[in-house]
C-alpha positions as CSV (number, residue, x, y, z in Angstrom):
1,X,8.1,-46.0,-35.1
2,X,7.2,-43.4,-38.1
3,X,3.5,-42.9,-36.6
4,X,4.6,-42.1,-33.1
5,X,7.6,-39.7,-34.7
6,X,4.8,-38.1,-36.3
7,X,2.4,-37.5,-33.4
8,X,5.5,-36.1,-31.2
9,X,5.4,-32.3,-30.5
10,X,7.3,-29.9,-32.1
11,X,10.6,-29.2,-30.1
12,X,9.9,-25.3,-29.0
13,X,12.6,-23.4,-29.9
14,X,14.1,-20.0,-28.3
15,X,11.7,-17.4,-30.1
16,X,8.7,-19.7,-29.2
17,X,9.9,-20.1,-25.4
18,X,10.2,-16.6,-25.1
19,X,6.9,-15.6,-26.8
20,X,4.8,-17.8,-24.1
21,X,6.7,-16.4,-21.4
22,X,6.2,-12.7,-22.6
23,X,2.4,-13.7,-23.4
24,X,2.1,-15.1,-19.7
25,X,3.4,-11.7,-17.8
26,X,0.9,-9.6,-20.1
27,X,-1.8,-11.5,-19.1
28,X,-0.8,-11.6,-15.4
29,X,-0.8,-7.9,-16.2
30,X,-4.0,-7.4,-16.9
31,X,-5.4,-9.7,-14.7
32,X,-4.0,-8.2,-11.3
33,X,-5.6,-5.3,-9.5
34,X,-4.0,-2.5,-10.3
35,X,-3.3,0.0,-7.2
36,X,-5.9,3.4,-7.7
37,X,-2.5,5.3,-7.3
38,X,-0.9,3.4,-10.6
39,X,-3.9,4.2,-12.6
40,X,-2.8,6.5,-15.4
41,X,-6.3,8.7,-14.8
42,X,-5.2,9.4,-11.3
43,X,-1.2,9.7,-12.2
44,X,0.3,13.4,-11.7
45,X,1.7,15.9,-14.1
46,X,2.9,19.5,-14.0
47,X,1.3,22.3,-15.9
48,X,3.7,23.6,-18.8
49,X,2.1,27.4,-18.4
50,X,1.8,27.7,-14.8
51,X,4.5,24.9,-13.4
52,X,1.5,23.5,-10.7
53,X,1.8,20.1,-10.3
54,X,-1.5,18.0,-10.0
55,X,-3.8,15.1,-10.8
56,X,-3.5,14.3,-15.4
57,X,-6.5,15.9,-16.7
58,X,-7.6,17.3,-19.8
59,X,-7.3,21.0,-18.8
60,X,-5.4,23.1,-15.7
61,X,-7.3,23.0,-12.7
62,X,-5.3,26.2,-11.8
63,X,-5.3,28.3,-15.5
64,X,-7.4,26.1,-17.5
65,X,-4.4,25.8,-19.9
66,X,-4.0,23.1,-22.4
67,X,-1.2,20.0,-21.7
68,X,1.1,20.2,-24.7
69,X,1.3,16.1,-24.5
70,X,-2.0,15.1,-22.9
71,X,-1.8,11.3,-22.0
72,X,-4.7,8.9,-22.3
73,X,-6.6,7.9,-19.5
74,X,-6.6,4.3,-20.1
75,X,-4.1,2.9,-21.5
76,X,-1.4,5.7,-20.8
77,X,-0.1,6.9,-24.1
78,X,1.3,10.0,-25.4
79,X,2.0,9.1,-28.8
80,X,0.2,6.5,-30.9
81,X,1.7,4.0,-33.2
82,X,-0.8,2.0,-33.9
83,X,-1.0,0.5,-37.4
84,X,-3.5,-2.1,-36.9
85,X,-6.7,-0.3,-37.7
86,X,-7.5,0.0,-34.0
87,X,-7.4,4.1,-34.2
88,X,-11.0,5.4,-34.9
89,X,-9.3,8.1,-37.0
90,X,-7.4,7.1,-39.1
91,X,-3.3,8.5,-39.7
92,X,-2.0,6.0,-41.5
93,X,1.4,5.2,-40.7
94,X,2.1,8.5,-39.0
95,X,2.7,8.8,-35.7
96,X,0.4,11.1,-33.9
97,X,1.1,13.4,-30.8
98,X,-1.0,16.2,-29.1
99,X,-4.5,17.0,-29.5
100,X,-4.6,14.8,-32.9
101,X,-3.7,11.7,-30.7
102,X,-7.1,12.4,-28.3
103,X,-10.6,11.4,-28.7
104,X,-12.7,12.5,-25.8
105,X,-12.8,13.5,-22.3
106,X,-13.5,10.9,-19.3
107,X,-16.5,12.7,-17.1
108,X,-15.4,11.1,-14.2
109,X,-11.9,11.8,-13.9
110,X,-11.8,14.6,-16.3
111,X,-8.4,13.3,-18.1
112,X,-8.0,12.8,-22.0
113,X,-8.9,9.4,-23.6
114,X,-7.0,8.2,-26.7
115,X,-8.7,7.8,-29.9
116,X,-8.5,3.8,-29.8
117,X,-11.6,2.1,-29.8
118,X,-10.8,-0.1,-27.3
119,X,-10.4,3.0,-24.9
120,X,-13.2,4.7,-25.9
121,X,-15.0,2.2,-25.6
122,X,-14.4,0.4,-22.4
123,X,-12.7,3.0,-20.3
124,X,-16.1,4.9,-18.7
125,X,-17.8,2.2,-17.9
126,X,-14.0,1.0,-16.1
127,X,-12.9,4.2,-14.6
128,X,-11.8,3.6,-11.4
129,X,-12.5,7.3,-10.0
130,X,-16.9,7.0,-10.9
131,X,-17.8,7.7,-7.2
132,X,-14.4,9.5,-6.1
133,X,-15.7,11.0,-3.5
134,X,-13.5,12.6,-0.3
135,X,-14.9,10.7,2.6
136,X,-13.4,14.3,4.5
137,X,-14.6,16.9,2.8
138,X,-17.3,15.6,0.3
139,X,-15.3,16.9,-3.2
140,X,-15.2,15.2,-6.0
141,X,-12.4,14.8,-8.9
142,X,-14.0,18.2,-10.7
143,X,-13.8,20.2,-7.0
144,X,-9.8,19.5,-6.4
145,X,-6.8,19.6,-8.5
146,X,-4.7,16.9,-6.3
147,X,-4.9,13.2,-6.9
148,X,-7.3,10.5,-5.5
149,X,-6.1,7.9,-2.8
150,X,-8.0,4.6,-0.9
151,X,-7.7,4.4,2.7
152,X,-5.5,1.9,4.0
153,X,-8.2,0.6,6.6
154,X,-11.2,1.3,5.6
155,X,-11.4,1.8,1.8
156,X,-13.2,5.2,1.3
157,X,-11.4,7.9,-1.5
158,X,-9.7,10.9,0.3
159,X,-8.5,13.7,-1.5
160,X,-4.5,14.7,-1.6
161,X,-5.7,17.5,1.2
162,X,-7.2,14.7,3.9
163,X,-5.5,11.6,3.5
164,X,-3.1,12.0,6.2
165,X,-5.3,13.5,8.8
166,X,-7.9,11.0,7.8
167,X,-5.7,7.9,8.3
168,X,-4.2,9.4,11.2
169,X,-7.9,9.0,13.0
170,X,-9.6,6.1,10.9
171,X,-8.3,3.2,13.8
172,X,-10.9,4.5,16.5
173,X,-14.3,2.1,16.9
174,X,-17.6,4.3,17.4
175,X,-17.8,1.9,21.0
176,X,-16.9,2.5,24.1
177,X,-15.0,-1.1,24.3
178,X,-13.8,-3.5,22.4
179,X,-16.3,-6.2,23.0
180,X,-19.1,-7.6,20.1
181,X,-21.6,-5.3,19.6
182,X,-24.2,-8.4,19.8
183,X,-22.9,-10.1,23.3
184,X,-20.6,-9.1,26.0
185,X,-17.4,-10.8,24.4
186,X,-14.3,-9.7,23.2
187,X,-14.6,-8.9,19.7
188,X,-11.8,-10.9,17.7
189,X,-12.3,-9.4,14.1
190,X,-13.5,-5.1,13.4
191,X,-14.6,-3.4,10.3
192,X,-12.7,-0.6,10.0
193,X,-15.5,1.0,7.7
194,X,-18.4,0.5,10.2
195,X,-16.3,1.1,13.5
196,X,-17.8,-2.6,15.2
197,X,-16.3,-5.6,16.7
198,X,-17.7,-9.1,16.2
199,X,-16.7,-12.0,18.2
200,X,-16.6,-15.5,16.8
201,X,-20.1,-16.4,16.8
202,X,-21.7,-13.2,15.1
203,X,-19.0,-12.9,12.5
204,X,-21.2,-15.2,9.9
205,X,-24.2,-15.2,9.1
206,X,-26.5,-18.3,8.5
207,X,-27.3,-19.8,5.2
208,X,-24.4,-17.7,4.0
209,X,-21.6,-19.5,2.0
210,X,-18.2,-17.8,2.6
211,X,-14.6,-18.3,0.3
212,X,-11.6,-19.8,2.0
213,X,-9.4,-18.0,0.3
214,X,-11.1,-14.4,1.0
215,X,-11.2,-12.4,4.8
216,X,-14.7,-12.8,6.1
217,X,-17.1,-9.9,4.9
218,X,-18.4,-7.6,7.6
219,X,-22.1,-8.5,8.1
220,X,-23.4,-5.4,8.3
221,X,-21.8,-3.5,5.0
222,X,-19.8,-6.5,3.2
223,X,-16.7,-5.0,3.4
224,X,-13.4,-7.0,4.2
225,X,-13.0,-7.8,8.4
226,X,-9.9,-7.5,9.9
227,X,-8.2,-9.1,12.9
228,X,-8.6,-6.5,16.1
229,X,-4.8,-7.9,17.3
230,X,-3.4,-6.9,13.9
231,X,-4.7,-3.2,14.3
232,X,-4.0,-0.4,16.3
233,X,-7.7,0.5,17.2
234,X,-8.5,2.3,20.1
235,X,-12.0,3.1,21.6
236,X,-13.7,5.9,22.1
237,X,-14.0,8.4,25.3
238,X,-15.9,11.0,26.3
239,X,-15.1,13.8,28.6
240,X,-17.8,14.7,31.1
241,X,-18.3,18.1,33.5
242,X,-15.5,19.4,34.8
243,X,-13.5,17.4,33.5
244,X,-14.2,19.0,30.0
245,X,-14.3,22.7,31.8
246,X,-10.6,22.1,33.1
247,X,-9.1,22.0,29.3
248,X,-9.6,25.8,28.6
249,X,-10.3,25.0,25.2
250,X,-13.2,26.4,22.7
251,X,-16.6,26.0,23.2
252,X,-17.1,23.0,21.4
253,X,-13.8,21.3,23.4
254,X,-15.2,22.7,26.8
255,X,-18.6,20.7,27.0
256,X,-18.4,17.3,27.5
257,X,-22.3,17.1,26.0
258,X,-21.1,19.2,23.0
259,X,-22.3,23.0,24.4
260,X,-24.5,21.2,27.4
261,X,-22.1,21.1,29.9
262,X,-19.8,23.5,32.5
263,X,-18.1,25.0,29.5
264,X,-21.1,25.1,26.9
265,X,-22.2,28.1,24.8
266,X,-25.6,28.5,26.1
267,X,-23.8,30.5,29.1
268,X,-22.5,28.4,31.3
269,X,-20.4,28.7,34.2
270,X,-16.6,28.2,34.2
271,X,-15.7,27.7,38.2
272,X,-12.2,27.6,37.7
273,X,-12.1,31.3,36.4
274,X,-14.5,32.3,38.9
275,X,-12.2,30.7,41.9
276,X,-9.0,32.4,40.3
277,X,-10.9,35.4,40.1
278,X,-12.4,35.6,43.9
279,X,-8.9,34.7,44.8
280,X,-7.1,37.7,42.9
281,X,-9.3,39.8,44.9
282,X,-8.5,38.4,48.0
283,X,-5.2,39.3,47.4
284,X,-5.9,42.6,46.3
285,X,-7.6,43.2,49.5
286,X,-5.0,41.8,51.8
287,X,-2.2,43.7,49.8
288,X,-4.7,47.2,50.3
289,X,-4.9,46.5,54.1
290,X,-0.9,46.2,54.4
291,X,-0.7,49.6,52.4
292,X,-3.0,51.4,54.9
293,X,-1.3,50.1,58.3
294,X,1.8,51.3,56.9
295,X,0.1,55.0,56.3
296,X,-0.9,54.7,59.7
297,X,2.2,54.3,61.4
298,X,4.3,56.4,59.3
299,X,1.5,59.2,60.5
300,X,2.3,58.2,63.9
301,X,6.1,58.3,63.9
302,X,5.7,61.8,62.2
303,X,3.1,63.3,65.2
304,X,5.9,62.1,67.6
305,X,8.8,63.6,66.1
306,X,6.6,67.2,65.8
307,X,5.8,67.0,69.6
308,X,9.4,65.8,70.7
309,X,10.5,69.3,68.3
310,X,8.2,71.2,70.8
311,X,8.9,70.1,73.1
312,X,12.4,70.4,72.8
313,X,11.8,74.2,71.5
314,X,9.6,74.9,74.6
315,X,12.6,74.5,76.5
């Protein structure tokens, strides 16, 4: 009886129980993915000289002015209290604020870092904004002040200017129908990056192992499929002739060809002016006719009432 009393556990108590439990929801901390929008390199402040808000960075992308707190790019900070050595320089057991809590500046998304060594050291080869590149308009984090957001459907950055209107058109497929690109069947999962359907049989590859637990990759680019029923995805459609010619719009909207067709800039003809046209001089015409019978008559009526006056005169 004394041996196994002796190999029993320790009975936990509260401050051990609640310890684990702490340790466990750090951990499942760092281990989730963190949204791009929760990073604290792509969080937002507002200028303390100019009262701008925009994306945290190390100076104002409107008057280049220094943040009075600057915030670290990795871990968040404004203020460090470390006292476990951890701090490349060393303060002690002061607290440090400002430009003495900083240690260099992120290239990528152009925010302060702190002056731990566990940010310096791991937070450019982690930064989540590297190729932050508007999928719109081609700027990156040093071209625009605003932040950096993912698109919901197919995973390209977009600057705080696009995002909407990219969104807004991101659900069309580069197809004129929604059947697999490879056979004439209706495609059952699309890539919302490549703009293709795939039916059932050309969704996997051969000799290629694929995760239960994960979406099926796209074949083409690898990126994640989705179900074509789950999306709003329509197809796309052209506008040919006349048909384009009819809108009124610019040159570009006119031609169904893109400048080739009725409406084009290389000249072309626009029928439905030309028809209005013909038919406001019809008008004219007709309305010019009237005028002149009218003279005419009125001319008449006057010779008869100067030869009824003579003739009454005569008399």
């Amino acid at each position: 009886l004394l041996i196994k009393a002796a190999n029993m556990p320790k009975k936990k108590t509260g401050q051990r129980k609640k310890s684990e439990k702490q340790r466990e929801r750090q951990r499942a901390i760092r281990d989730r993915d963190t949204p791009l929008f929760e990073h604290p390199c792509n969080a937002s402040m507002e200028c303390d000289s100019c009262g701008r808000r925009q994306k945290v960075r190390a100076f104002c992308y409107f008057c280049a002015s220094l943040p009075r707190l600057p915030a670290c790019a990795a871990c968040g900070k404004q203020k460090c209290l470390s006292k476990t050595g951890d701090c490349v320089i060393k303060h002690g057991a002061n607290h440090v604020s400002g430009l003495a809590m900083v240690g260099a500046i992120c290239d990528f998304c152009e925010a302060w870092v702190c002056h731990g060594r566990k940010c310096l050291a791991t937070h450019a080869c982690a930064c989540p904004l590297r190729d932050a590149e508007c999928a719109e308009c081609q700027r990156g984090v040093w071209e625009h002040g605003g932040r950096v957001f993912l698109c919901s459907f197919c995973g390209r950055h977009l600057c705080e200017d696009d995002q909407f209107e990219h969104q807004a058109s991101c659900q069309r497929l580069d197809s004129e129908s929604y059947k697999c690109g490879s056979c004439n069947r209706l495609g059952q999962y699309s890539c919302m990056r490549c703009k293709i359907c795939f039916c059932d049989d050309h969704v996997k590859r051969r000799g290629f192992k694929y995760d239960k637990d994960r979406a099926l990759p796209c074949p083409k680019c690898g990126y994640d499929l989705q179900e074509t029923k789950n999306l709003s995805v329509t197809a796309r459609s052209y506008n040919y002739g006349r048909q384009a010619a009819a809108t009124g719009g610019d040159d570009d909207e006119a031609g169904g060809y893109g400048g080739y067709g009725y409406g084009g800039y290389y000249g072309g003809r626009d029928d439905d002016k030309e028809d209005s046209e013909e038919e406001d001089d019809e008008d004219d015409d007709g309305e010019e006719e009237e005028d002149s019978d009218d003279v005419d008559e009125l001319r008449r009526e006057l010779a008869d009432l100067k030869a009824d006056q003579a003739a009454h005169g005569g008399k």
